[in-house]
C-alpha positions as CSV (number, residue, x, y, z in Angstrom):
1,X,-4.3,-7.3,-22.9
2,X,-5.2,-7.7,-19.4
3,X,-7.2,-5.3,-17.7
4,X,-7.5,-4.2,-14.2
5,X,-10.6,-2.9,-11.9
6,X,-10.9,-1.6,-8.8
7,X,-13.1,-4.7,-6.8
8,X,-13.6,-3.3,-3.6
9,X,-11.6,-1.9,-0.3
10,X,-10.6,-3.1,2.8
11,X,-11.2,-0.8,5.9
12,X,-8.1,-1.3,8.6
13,X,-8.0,0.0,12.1
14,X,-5.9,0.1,15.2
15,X,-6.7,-2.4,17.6
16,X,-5.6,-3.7,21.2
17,X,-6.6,-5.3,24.3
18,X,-7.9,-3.6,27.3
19,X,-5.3,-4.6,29.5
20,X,-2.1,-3.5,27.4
21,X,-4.2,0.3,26.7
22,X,-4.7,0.2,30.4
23,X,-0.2,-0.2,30.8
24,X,0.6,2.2,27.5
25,X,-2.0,4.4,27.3
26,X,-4.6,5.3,24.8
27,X,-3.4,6.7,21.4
28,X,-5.0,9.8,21.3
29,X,-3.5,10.5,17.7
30,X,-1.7,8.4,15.0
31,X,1.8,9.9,15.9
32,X,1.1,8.7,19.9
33,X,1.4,5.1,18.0
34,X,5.0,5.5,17.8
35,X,5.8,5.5,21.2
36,X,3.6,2.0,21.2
37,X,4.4,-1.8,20.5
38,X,2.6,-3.0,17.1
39,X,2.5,-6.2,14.7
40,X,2.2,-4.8,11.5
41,X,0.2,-6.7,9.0
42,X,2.7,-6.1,6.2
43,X,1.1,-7.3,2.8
44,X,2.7,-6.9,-0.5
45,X,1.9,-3.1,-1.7
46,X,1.5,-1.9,1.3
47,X,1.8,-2.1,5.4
48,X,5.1,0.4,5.3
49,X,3.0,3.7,6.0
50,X,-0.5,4.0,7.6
51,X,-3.0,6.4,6.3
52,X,-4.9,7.8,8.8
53,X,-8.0,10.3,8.0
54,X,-10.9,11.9,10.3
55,X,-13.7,13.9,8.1
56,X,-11.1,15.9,5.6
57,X,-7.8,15.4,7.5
58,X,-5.5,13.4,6.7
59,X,-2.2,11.9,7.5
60,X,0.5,9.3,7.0
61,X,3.2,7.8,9.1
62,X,5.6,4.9,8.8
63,X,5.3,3.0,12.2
64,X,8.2,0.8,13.3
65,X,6.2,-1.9,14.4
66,X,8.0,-4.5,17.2
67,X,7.0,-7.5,14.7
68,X,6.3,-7.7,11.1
69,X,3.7,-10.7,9.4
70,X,2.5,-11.4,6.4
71,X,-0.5,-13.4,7.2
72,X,-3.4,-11.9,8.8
73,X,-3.8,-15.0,11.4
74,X,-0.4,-13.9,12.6
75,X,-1.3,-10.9,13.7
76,X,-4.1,-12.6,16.6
């Protein structure tokens, strides 16, 4: 028997340089992200669809992402 417990969770956010929002625009809303160029931090169990939430709202999109990594110093 092995058993399994929740340890913590990891907070993620969208994040970019001044200079490329400045060229594409702010996202004003997670759909706008689909228009933009991402790495996505793909881990296993997850990276495929982005949960986005503000107070009780929710939602979830799969972005395409122009590069997918598995190792979080990839994605600097």
């Amino acid at each position: 028997g092995f058993t399994a417990r929740k340890l913590g969770e990891v907070k993620q956010c969208v994040i970019g340089t001044p200079g490329y929002f400045a060229a594409a625009g702010m996202p004003q809303w997670p759909e706008d992200l689909l228009q933009h160029e991402m790495v996505i931090y793909h881990r296993r169990g997850g990276g495929e669809q982005w949960r986005f939430s503000r107070g009780e709202e929710q939602r979830a999109l799969r972005l395409p992402g122009r590069m997918r990594v598995n190792a979080a110093e990839c994605v600097r």
